[in-house]
KEKE-3310 file (N, C-alpha, C; in steps of 0.2 Angstrom, whole numbers, plus 5000, padded with zeros to 4 digits):
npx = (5087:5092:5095:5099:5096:5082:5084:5091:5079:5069:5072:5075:5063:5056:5064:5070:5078:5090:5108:5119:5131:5121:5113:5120:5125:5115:5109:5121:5132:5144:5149:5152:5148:5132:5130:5134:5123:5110:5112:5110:5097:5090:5094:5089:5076:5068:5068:5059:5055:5061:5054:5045:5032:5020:5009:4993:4985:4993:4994:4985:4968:4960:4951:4946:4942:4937:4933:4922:4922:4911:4911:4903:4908:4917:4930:4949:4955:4946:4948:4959:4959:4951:4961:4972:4963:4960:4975:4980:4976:4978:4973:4970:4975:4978:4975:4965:4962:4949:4941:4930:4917:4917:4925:4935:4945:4947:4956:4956:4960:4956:4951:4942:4919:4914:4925:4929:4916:4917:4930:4921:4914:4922:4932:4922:4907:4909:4912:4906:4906:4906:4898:4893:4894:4901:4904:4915:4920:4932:4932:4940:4955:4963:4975:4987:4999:5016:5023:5028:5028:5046)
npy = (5082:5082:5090:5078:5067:5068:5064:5052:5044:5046:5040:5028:5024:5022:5011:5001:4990:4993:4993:4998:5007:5008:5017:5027:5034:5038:5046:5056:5057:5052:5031:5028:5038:5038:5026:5029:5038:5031:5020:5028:5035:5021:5018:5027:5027:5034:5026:5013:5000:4987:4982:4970:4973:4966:4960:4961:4954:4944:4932:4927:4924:4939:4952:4967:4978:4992:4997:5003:5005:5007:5011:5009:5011:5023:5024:5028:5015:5005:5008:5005:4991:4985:4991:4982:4970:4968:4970:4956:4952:4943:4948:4961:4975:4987:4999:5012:5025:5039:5052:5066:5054:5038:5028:5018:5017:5003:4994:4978:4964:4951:4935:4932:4933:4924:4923:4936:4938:4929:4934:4945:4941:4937:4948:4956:4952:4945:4956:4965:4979:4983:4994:4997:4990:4996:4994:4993:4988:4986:4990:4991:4998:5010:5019:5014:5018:5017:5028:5041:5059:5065)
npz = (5018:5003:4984:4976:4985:4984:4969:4968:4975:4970:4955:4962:4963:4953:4946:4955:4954:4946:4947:4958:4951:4940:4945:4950:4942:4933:4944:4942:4951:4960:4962:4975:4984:4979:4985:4997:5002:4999:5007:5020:5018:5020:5032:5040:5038:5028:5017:5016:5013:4998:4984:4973:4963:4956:4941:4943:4934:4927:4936:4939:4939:4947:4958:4963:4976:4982:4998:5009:5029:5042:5060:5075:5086:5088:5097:5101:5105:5099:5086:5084:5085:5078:5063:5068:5068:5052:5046:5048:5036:5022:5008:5011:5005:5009:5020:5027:5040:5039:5036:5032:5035:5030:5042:5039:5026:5014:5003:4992:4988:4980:4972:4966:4965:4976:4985:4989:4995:5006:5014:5016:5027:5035:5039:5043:5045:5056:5065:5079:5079:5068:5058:5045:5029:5014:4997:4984:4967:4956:4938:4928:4930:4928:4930:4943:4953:4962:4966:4976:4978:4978)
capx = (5087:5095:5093:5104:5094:5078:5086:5090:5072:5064:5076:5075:5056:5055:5065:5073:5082:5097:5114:5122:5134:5117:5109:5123:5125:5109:5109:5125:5136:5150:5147:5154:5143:5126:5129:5132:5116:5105:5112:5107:5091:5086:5095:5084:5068:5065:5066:5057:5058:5061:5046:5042:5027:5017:5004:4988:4983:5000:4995:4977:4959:4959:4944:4949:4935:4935:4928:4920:4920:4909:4911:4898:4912:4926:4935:4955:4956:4941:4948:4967:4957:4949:4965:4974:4963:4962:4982:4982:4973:4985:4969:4969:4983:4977:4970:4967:4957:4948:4935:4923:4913:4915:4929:4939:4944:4951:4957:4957:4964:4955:4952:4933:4915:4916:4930:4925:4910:4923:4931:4917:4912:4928:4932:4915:4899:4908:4913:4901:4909:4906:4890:4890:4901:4902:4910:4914:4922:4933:4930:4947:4961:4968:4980:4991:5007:5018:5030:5027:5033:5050)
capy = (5079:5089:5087:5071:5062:5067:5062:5046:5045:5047:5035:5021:5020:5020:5005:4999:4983:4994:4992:5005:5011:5011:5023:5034:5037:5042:5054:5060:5055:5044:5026:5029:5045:5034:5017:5030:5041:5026:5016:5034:5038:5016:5020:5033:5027:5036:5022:5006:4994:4988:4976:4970:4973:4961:4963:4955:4948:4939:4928:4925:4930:4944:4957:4974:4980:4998:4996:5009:5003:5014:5008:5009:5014:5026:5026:5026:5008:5000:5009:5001:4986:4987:4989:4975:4962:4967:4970:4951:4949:4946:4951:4969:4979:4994:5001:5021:5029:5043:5058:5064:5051:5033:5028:5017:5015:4998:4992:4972:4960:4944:4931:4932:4935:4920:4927:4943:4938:4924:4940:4949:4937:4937:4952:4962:4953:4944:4961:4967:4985:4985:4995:4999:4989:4998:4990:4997:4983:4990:4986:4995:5002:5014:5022:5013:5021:5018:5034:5046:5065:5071)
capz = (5011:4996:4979:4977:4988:4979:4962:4970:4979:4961:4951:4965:4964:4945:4948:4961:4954:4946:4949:4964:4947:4935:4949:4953:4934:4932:4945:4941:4957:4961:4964:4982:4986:4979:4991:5004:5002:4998:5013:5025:5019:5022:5038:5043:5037:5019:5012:5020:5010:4988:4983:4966:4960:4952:4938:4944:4925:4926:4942:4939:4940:4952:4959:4966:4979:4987:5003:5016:5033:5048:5066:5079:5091:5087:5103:5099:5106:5094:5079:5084:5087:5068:5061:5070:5065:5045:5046:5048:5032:5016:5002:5013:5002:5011:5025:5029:5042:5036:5039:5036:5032:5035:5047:5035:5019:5012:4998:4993:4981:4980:4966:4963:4971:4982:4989:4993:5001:5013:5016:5020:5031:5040:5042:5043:5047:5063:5070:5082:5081:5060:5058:5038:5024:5004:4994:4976:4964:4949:4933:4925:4932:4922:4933:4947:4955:4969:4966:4980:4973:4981)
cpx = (5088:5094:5096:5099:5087:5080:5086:5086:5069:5066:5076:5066:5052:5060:5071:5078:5088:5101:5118:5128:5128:5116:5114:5125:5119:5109:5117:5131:5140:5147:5147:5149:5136:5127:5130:5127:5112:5105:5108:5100:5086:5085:5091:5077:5065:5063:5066:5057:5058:5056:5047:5037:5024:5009:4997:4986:4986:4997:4989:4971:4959:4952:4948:4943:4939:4933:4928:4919:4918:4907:4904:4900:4917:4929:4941:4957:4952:4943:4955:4963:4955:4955:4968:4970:4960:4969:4984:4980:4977:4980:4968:4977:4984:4972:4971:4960:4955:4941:4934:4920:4915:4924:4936:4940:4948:4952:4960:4955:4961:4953:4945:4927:4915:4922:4931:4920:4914:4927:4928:4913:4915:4930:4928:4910:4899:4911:4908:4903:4907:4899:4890:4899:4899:4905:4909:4919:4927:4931:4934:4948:4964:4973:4981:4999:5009:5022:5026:5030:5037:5053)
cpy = (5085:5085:5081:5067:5061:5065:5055:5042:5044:5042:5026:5018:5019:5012:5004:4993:4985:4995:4998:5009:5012:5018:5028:5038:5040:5048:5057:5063:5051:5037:5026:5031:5040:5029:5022:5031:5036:5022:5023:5033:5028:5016:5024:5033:5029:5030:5014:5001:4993:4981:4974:4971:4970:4963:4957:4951:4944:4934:4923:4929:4935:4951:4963:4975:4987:4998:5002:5005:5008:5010:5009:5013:5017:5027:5025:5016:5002:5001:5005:4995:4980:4985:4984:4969:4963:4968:4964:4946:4950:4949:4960:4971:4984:4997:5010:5022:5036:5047:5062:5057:5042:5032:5026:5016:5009:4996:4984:4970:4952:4940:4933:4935:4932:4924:4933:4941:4933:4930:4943:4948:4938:4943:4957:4960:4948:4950:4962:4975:4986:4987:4995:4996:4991:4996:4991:4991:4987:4987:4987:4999:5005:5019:5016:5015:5021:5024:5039:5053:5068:5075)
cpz = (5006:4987:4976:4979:4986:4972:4965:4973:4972:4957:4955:4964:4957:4943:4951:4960:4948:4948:4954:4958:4942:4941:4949:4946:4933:4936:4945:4948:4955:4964:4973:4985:4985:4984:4997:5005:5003:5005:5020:5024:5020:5028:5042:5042:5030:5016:5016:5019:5000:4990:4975:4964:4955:4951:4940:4938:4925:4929:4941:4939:4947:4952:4964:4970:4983:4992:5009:5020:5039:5054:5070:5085:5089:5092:5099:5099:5102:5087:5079:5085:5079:5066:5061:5065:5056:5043:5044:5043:5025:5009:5005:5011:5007:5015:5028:5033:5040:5038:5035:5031:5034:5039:5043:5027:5016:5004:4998:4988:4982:4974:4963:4970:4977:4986:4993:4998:5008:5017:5019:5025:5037:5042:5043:5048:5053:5069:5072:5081:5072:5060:5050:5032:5016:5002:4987:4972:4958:4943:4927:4929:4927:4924:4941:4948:4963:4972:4971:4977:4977:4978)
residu = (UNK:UNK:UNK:UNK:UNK:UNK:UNK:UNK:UNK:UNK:UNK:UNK:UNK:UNK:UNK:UNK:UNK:UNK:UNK:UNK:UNK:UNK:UNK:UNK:UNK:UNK:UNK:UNK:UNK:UNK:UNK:UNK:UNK:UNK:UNK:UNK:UNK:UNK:UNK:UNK:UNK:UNK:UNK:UNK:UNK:UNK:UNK:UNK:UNK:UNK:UNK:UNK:UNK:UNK:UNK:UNK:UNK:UNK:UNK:UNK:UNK:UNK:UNK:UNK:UNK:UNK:UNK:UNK:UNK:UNK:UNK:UNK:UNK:UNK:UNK:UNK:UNK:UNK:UNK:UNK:UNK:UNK:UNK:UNK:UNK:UNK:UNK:UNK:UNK:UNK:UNK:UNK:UNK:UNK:UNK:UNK:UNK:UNK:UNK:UNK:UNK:UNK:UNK:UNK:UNK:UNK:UNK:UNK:UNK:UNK:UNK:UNK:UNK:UNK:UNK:UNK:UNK:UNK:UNK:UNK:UNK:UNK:UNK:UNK:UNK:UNK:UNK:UNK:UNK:UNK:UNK:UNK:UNK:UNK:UNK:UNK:UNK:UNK:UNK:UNK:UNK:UNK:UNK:UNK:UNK:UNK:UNK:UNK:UNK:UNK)
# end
């Protein structure tokens, strides 16, 4: 990856729904030279997919929750097991294993209390493997960003 490709890397995540001649203008390439690069690095996996991002205030009432999850069993197979079945979950944005301290860290988008706790239900308090659920709620976002730094 050379500097190009990070110019292009930078500029696609800032937004992504310009034109293959806006882009390559911006970084200072030929329209040819951008659609190839851009086509390489999706081809290769750099770049996994373009999304829209959507502002929750627009959609509806929405609740943010932080959630620590701590197993009872860490074996590799109970933890891919965990994951699996909150992967299946559309209010789970986000799911990271993590140390020290508790096993996972989730992040989840749901409408209201009720919701959370249907949530909480379903995926927490019928696990038998889920030994401790924290759940932290926001109350202001004052930073969100999907740009990774290349």
């Amino acid at each position: 990856m050379d500097e190009i490709d990070r110019r292009i890397l930078n500029a696609l995540q800032v937004d992504s729904s310009q034109t293959n001649s806006e882009l390559a203008l911006a970084v200072h390439v030929s329209a040819p030279t951008c659609l190839r690069r851009v086509k390489h690095l999706t081809e290769s996996g750099v770049i996994q997919r373009q999304v829209a991002i959507v502002a929750p205030e627009k959609v509806g009432p929405s609740l943010t929750a932080i959630v620590e999850i701590s197993l009872d069993v860490q074996a590799a197979e109970r933890m891919a097991e965990f994951e699996a079945h909150v992967a299946g979950e559309d209010a789970v944005l986000q799911c990271y294993r993590v140390a020290p301290g508790p096993d996972f860290v989730l992040v989840v988008q749901v409408a209201d209390m009720p919701a959370y706790h249907a949530l909480a239900h379903r995926l927490f308090a019928t696990q038998t493997n889920v030994r401790n659920v924290k759940a932290y709620f926001s109350t202001f976002r004052s930073k969100f960003e999907t740009r990774i730094a290349v």
